[in-house]
C-alpha positions in Angstrom: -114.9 -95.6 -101.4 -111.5 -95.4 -102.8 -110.0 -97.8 -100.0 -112.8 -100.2 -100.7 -113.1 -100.1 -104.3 -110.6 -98.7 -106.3 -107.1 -99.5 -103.9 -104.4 -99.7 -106.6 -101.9 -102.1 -105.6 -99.7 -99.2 -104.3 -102.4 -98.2 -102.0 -103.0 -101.9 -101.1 -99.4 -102.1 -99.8 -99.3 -99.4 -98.1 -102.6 -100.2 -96.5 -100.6 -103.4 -95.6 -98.0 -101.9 -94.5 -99.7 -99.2 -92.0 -101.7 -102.1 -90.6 -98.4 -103.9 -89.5 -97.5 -100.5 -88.0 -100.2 -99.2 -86.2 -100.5 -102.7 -84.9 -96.7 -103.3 -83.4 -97.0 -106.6 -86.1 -93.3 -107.8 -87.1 -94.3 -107.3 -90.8 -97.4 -106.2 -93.2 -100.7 -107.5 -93.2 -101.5 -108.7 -96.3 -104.9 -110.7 -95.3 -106.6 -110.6 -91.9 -109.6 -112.1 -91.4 -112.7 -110.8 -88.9 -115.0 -112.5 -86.6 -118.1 -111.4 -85.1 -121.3 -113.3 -83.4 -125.5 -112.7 -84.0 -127.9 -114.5 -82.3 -131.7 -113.8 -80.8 -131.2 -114.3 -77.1 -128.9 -117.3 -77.7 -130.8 -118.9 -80.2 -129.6 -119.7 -83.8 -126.0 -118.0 -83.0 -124.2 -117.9 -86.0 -120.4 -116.5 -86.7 -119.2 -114.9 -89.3 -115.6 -114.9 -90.7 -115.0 -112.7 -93.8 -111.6 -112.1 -95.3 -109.6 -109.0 -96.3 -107.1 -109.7 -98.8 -104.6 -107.9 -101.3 -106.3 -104.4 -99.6 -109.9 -105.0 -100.3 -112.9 -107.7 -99.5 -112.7 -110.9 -100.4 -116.1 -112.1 -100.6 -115.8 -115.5 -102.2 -114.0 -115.9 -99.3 -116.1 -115.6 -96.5 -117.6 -118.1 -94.4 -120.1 -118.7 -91.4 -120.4 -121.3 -88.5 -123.6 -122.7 -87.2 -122.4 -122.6 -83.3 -123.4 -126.3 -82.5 -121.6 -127.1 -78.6 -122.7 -123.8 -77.3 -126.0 -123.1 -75.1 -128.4 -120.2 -74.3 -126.1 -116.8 -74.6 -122.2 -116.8 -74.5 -120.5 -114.6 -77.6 -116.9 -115.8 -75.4 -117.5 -119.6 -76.1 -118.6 -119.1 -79.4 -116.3 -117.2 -80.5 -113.9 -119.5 -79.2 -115.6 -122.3 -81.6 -115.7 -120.4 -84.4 -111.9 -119.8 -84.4 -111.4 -123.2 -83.3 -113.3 -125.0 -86.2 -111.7 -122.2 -89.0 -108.3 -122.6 -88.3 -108.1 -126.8 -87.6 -109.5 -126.7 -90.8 -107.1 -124.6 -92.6 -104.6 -126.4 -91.0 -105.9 -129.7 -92.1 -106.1 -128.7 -95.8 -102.6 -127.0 -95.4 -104.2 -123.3 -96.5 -102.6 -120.6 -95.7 -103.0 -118.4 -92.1 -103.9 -114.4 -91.8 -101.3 -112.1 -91.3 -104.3 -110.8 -88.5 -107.3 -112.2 -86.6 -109.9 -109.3 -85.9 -111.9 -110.0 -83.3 -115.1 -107.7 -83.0 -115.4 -106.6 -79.2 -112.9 -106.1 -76.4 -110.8 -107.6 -74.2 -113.3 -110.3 -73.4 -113.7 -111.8 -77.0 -110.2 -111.1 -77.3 -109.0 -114.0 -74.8 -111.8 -116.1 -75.9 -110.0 -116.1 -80.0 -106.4 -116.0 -78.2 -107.0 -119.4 -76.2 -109.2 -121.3 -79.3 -106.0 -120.2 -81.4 -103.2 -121.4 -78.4 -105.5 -124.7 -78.3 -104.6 -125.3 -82.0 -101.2 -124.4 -81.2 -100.9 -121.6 -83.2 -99.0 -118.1 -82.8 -101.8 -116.0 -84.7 -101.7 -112.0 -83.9 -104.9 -111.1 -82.7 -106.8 -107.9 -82.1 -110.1 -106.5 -80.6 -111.9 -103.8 -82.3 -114.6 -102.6 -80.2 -117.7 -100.6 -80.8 -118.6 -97.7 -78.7 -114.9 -96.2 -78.2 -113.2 -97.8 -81.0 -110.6 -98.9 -79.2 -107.9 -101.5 -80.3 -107.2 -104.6 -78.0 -104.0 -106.2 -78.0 -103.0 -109.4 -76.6 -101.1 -108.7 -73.0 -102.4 -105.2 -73.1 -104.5 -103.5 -70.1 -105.1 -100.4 -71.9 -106.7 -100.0 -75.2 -104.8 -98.4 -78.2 -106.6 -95.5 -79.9 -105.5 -95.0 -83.4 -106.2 -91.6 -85.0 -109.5 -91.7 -86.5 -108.0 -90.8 -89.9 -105.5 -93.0 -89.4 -105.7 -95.6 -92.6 -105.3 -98.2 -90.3 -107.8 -97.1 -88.3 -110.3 -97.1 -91.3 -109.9 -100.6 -92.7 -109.9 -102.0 -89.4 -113.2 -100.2 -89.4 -114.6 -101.4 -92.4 -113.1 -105.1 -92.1 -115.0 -105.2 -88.3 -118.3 -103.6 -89.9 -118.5 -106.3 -92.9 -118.1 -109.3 -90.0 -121.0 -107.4 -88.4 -122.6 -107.2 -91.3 -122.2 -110.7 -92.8 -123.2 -112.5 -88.9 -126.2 -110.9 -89.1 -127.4 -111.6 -92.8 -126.5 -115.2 -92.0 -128.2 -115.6 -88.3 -131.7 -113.7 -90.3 -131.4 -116.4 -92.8 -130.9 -119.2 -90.5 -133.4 -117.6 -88.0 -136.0 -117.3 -90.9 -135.4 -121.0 -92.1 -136.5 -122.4 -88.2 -139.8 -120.0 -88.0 -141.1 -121.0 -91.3 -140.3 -124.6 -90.8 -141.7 -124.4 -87.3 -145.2 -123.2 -89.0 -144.7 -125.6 -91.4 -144.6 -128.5 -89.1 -147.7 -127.3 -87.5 -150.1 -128.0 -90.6 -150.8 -131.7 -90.7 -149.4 -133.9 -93.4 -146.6 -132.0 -93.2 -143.1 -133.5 -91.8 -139.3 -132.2 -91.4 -138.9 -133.6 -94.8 -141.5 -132.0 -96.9 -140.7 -128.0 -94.6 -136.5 -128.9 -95.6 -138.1 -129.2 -99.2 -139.8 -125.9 -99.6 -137.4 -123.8 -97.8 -134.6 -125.3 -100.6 -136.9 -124.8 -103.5 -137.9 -120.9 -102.4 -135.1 -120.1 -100.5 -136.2 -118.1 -97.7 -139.3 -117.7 -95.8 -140.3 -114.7 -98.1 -140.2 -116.8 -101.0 -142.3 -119.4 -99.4 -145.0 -117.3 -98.4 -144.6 -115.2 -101.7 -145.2 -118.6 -104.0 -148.4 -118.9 -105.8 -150.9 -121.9 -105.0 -150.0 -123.6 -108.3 -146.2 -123.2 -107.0 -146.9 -125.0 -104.2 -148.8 -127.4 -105.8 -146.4 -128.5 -107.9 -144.0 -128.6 -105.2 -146.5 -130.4 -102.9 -148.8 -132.2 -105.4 -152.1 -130.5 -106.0 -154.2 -131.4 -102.6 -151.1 -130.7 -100.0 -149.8 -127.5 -102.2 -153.3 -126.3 -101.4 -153.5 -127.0 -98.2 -150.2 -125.5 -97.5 -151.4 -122.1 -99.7 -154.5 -121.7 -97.8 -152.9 -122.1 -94.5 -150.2 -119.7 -95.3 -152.8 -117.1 -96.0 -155.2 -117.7 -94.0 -157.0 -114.8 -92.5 -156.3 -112.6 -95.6 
């Protein structure tokens, strides 16, 4: 709680500090930035990139990638995307680059963020964090490193891998739940991709959809399609 929450900025640079440490990094790491993939059997695989900054989480920050030139299941190659696409960008707007990429896996992932980031041209130090062992990958490294488990470095790069995890999957529901209800959608007659894009805007999720009253929908819809639309969503109930 106190690393997350209430980091002074004395704590913050020593936080930074350790990081570059534990890490073999030339200096401190005063942002690093995480990636992680969700998907459902390679369908609707989204990344997620969320930022530490300053010793805490910088939400406003964050951002997710709908992975586009990737097919059926491959967490290497889209990885490799997602890096791609965030850091041509930041290059392109001339923002400024992590003092750390964190790369949620192992040694696999790893080499898929290293080569998207050589691609770009860019000398970013990288690291794998993965799951069951906790174990830190390094670029060049055949061994993992295993930092003390109280280690403070250890801990942040703990929380800043479980928010990536975190984010990917809020973002792949959301983008999952969007396709299913518009799927449905498309199934009643009268209406198209137009009208479905329409409804998930106005209420937001599939939740809201199906929570919306019949005169909601009709005033969305008009008063003959809105009903339509109501009594098919509820149909059976």
């Amino acid at each position: 709680f106190r690393l997350r929450f209430r980091a002074p900025q004395s704590q913050a640079q020593h936080l930074e500090r350790r990081l570059g440490e534990a890490l073999g990094l030339p200096g401190p790491v005063h942002q690093a930035e995480c990636f992680d993939i969700s998907h459902s059997g390679g369908k609707d695989t989204t990344a997620s990139c969320v930022v530490w900054l300053g010793g805490r989480m910088e939400k406003r920050q964050y951002r997710s990638f709908h992975i586009r030139g990737v097919r059926g299941v491959d967490d290497f190659a889209s990885l490799g995307e997602a890096v791609s696409r965030r850091y041509r960008r930041q290059l392109d707007e001339g923002r400024p680059l992590p003092d750390l990429v964190l790369i949620d896996g192992g040694p696999g992932q790893l080499n898929a963020a290293l080569a998207a980031v050589d691609g770009l041209g860019l000398d970013l130090p990288l690291a794998a964090l993965a799951k069951r062992e906790e174990l830190v990958w390094l670029p060049g490294s055949d061994e993992g490193l295993r930092l003390d488990p109280a280690d403070p470095a250890h801990l942040v790069l703990r929380q800043i891998r479980d928010e990536a995890h975190r984010f990917a999957v809020s973002r792949h529901r959301k983008r999952r739940s969007k396709r299913t209800l518009a799927t449905e959608l498309l199934n009643i007659p009268s209406v198209g991709p137009g009208r479905a894009r329409a409804l998930l805007e106005r209420f937001g999720s599939v939740r809201g959809v199906q929570a919306a009253s019949r005169e909601e929908l009709q005033r969305a819809l008009g008063p003959r399609l809105g009903l339509h639309v109501w009594q098919h969503l509820h149909a059976g109930e």
